[in-house]
N, C-alpha and C positions, 0 to 999 in steps of 0.2 A: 559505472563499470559493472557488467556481468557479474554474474557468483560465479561461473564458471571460471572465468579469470582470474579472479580474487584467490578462488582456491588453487588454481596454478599458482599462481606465485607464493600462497601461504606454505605452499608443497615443496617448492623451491628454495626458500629458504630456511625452511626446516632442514632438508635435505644441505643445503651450502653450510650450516651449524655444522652438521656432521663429519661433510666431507673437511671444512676447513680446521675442525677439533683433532678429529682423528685420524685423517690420512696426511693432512698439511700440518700437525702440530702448532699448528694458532691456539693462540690464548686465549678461555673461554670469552673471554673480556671483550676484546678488539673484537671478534667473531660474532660476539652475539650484538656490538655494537653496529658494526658495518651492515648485517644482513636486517639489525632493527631499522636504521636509516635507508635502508633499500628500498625495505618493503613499505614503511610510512611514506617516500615521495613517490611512490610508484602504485598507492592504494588509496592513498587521503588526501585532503584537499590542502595545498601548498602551506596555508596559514597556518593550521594545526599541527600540522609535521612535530614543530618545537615542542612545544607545550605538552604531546601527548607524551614524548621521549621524556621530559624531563617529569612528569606526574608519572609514567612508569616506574622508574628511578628510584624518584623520592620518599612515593608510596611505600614501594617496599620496604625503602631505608631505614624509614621514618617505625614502621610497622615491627622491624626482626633487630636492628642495630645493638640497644638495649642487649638484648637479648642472646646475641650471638655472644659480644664483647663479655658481657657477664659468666654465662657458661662456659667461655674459653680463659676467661680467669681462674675460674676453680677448677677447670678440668688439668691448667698448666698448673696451681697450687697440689694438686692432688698427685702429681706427676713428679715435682720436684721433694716433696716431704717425705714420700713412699708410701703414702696415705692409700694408694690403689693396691699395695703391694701389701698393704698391713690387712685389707679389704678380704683379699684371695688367703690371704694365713688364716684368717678368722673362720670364711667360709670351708677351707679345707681341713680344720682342724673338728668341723662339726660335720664333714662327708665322710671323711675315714683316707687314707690313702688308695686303699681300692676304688675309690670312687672319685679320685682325681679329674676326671673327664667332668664330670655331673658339674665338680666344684669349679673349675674350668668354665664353663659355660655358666653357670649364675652369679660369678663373679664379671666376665664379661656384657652379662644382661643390666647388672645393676650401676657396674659402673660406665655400662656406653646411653644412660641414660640422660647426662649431661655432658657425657667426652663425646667428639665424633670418632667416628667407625677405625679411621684410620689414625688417629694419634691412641686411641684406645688400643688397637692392634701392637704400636710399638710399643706402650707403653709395659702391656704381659707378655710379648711375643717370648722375652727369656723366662718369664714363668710357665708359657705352653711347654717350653723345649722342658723347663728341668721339669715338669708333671711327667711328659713323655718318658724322658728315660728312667726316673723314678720307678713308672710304673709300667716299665715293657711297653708302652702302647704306641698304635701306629702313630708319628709322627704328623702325614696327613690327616688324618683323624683329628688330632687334637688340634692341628692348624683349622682346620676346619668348625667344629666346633666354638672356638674364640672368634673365630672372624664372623659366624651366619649370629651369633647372639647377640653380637656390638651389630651388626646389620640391620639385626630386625626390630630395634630399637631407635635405629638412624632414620628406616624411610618412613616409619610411621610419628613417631614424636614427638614436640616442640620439648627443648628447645633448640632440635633440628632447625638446619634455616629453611629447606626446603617443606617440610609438616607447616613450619611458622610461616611461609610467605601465603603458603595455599591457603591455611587458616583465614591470614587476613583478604585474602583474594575471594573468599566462598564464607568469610562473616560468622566462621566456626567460632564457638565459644575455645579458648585454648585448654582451659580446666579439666572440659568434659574429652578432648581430645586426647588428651594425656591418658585420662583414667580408662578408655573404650578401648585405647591404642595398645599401653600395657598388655590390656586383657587379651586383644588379637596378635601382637606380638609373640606371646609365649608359644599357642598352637607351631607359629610359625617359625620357630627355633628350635620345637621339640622333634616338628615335623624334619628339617635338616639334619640335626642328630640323627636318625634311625635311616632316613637316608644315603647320609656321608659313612655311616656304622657296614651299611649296606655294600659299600662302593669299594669297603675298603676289604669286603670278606675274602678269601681266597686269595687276595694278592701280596705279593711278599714284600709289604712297605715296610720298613724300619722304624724303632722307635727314634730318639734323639741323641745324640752322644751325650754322654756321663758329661755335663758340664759344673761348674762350682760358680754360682753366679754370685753378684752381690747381695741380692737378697737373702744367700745361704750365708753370709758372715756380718749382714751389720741387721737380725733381726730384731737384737733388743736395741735398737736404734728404729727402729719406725715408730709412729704414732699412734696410739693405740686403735681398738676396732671401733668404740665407741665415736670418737674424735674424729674417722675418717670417714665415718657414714653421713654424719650428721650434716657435713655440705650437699650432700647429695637427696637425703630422706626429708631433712626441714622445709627446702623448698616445696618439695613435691605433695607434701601433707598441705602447708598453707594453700596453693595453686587448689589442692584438691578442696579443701574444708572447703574453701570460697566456693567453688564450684555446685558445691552439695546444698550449700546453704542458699546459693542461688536460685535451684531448681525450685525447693524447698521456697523462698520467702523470693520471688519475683520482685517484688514491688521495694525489696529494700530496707524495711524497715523493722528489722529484727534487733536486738542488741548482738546477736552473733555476727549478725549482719556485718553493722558497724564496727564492730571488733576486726572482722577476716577481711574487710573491701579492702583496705590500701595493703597491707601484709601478702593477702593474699594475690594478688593483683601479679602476675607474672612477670613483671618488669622487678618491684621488690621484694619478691621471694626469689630470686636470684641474686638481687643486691642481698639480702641478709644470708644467701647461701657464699654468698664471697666473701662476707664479713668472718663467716665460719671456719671456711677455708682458710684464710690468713692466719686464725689462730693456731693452727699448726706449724706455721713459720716457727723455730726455733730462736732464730735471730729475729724478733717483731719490731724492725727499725726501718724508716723509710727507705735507706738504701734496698735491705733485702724486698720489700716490699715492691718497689719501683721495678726492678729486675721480673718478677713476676710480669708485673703491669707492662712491660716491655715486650715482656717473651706473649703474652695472650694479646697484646696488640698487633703484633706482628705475623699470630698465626689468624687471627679474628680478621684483617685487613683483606686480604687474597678473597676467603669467604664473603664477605660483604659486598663485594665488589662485583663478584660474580654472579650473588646471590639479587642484588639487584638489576646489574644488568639481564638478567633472566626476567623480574620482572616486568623491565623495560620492552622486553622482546614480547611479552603478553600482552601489556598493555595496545601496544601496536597491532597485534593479532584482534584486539577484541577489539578496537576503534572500528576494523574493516567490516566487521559485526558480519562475517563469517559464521563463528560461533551458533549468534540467533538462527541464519538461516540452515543452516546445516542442522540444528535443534529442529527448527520445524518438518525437516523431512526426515528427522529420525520420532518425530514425539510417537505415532503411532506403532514403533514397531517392539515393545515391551521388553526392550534390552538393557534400558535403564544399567544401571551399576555396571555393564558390562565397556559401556561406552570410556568413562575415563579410566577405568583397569587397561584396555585394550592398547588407548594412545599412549596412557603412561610405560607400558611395558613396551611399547615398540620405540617409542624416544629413548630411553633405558636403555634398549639393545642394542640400538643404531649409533648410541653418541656418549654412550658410558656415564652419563653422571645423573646419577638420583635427583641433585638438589635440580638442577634445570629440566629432570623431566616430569619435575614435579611440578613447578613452577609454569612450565609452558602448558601443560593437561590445566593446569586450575584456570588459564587464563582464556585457552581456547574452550571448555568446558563451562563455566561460570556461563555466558548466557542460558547455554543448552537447557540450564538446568531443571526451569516450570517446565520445557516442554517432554523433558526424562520424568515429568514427576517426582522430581528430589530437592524442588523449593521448599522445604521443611527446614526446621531447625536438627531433626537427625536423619532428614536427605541430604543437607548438606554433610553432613558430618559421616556417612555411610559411603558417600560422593568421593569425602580425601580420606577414608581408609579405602576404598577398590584404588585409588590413585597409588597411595603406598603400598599396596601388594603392588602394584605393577611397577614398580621403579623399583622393585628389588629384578627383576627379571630382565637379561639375565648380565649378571658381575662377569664380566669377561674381557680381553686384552687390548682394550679400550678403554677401560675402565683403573684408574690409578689405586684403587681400592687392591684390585687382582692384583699390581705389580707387589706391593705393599706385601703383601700375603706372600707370594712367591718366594718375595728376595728374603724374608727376615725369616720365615719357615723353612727358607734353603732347600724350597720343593720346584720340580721341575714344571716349565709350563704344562707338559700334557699334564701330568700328576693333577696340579693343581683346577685345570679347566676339567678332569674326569671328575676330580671329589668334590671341590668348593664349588665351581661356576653351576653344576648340572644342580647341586642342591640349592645354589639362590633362585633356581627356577620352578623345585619343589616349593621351594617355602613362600613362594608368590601365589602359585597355584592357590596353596592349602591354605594363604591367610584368605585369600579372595573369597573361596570357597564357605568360610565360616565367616566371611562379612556377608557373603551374598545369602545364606541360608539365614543367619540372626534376622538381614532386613524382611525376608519373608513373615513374621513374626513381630517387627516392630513398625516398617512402613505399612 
């Protein structure tokens, strides 16, 4: 079959994700199953079809499962103790009340580091509203603010599913991903802040009505600031130590070595960050326990699901080895980084969800990659941050993130698509920008 063909139809059902997600309200699932079995009998050879769908699948499964299920245990533990709510009292009681926004948003940074974006969102949405009235300030603003910090921690960091499947699809270390990702994260949270700050100058938005929420009556009932960090900080140190020590002792054979490989190892530093978690269970009894394990299976389930069928729809893309050839007629033309930033943000804009357009850029990308000159170990790695800048771009009403915001900020669509949507496409810009200037300097 032609490339010209191939890439019709790889175009096609990129394009039928889209339409079937967000004009027909199809479930990502069915959608990205149907257009994966389209394109596998209509691109590869009859016997493979099977095999390639269920190695899509599996791969992925096999790759982020762990890992989602883990993160979505502590992040429902941390949900249900108040332990995120004890998090935001800690940190605002060391910003000052005047600076309720600041504490607002590094509360949302640190703890959408294991929560996703949008259970993070509901989880402070009534801590944004009483910061707001608290402290006169715009409403949008503050909505804003909470949701671009849990953002810019989502498209870039495992144990995102969509950071985690690219990871294992582009052979990134997860350690080093984490610690690089942090780092460009912030510009691009700091960057939305003064842009949403910007959006909101001159206009007559409101702050939040005078509410009394639970967290203003049961606060010496949460768990302390120590107790609720420590699910969230332990893992991230061990993942990291390992990582350091990696760089550091290659070959293995260090005593720190041997101490941080299995700890550290990303699978059980999230198992020992759930263990952490449950210790804040007040009732530490299987029942209360199971209840947990129920409620994060239940939200983990959907994600998995989706998360692999995305990979499935990769793997299919790369069989038709599209990818290589389109690599070759891009190798000489020095746009490198530009390339998965570009497709990530236009799958992002077209079909609303991060984790599949991150997922599909790794999968269509991944050969390109010796011919972009980013077969490195930090080509790859420079490869899925331009990816997560571009799958922040841009959050908008296709995007269940944006309804999420809207409805709990009780902000109107325009409101919300002028302040939040324009700054997720700041913050994309400006992280790209400082990945693509670092690689000048490290590639």
């Amino acid at each position: 079959m032609s490339l010209v063909l191939v890439s019709v139809l790889v175009v096609i059902s990129i394009i039928a994700i889209i339409i079937l997600t967000s004009s027909l309200k199809l479930k990502a699932f069915i959608a990205l199953f149907i257009v994966s079995v389209f394109l596998a009998f209509t691109t590869l050879p009859p016997d493979t079809v099977i095999n390639t769908i269920k190695e899509g699948f599996g791969n992925t499964m096999a790759s982020i499962g762990f890992l989602i299920i883990f993160g979505a245990i502590i992040g429902i533990t941390l949900d249900k103790t108040g332990a995120t709510l004890s998090i935001a009292n800690y940190i605002l009681s060391r910003t000052g009340q005047n600076r309720s926004a600041q504490a607002l948003g590094i509360t949302g940074f640190i703890t959408g580091l294991p929560i996703f974006c949008d259970s993070g969102y509901i989880i402070l949405s009534g801590l944004a509203k009483s910061f707001s009235s608290k402290s006169k300030i715009a409403m949008p603003f503050m909505a804003t603010v909470l949701a671009t910090s849990l953002y810019s921690v989502h498209c870039l960091i495992p144990p995102h599913p969509g950071a985690l499947a690219a990871a294992g699809i582009f052979d990134v270390n997860v350690g080093n991903l984490i610690i690089i990702g942090i780092l460009f994260a912030v510009p691009g949270a700091l960057a939305a802040w003064f842009w949403s700050k910007l959006m909101i100058k001159n206009k007559n938005y409101s702050p939040a009505k005078q509410i009394e929420t639970e967290l203003q009556k049961t606060n010496s009932e949460l768990p302390s600031a120590f107790m609720s960090f420590l699910p969230i900080i332990v893992p991230l140190l061990l993942i990291t130590f390992r990582s350091l020590i990696s760089l550091v002792d290659k070959e293995g054979l260090s005593l720190l070595y041997k101490i941080f490989r299995f700890p550290g190892e990303p699978v059980f530093a999230l198992a020992i960050g759930v263990i952490l978690s449950l210790l804040l269970l007040k009732e530490k009894t299987i029942s209360s326990m199971n209840d947990v394990f129920s409620d994060a299976i239940e939200k983990a389930g959907p994600i998995l699901i989706v998360t692999a069928a995305g990979g499935m729809f990769g793997m299919v893309i790369k069989e038709t080895g599209i990818g290589e050839a389109l690599g070759k007629v891009l190798a000489g033309t020095s746009i490198g980084l530009l390339v998965p930033f570009l497709i990530a943000a236009l799958m992002k804009t077209a079909q609303g969800s991060s984790t599949v357009a991150i997922i599909t850029t790794a999968s269509f990308v991944a050969p390109m990659l010796q011919m972009l000159g980013l077969d490195s170990e930090a080509g790859r790695l420079f490869a899925m941050l331009s990816m997560g800048a571009g799958s922040m771009i841009v959050s908008h009403a296709n995007d269940s993130y944006f309804w999420v915001i809207s409805n709990f900020a009780e902000l109107d669509v325009n409101t919300t698509l002028r302040v939040y949507s324009s700054s997720t496409f700041v913050m994309g810009v400006v992280v790209f920008v400082c990945v693509w200037v670092s690689s000048i300097f490290i590639l």
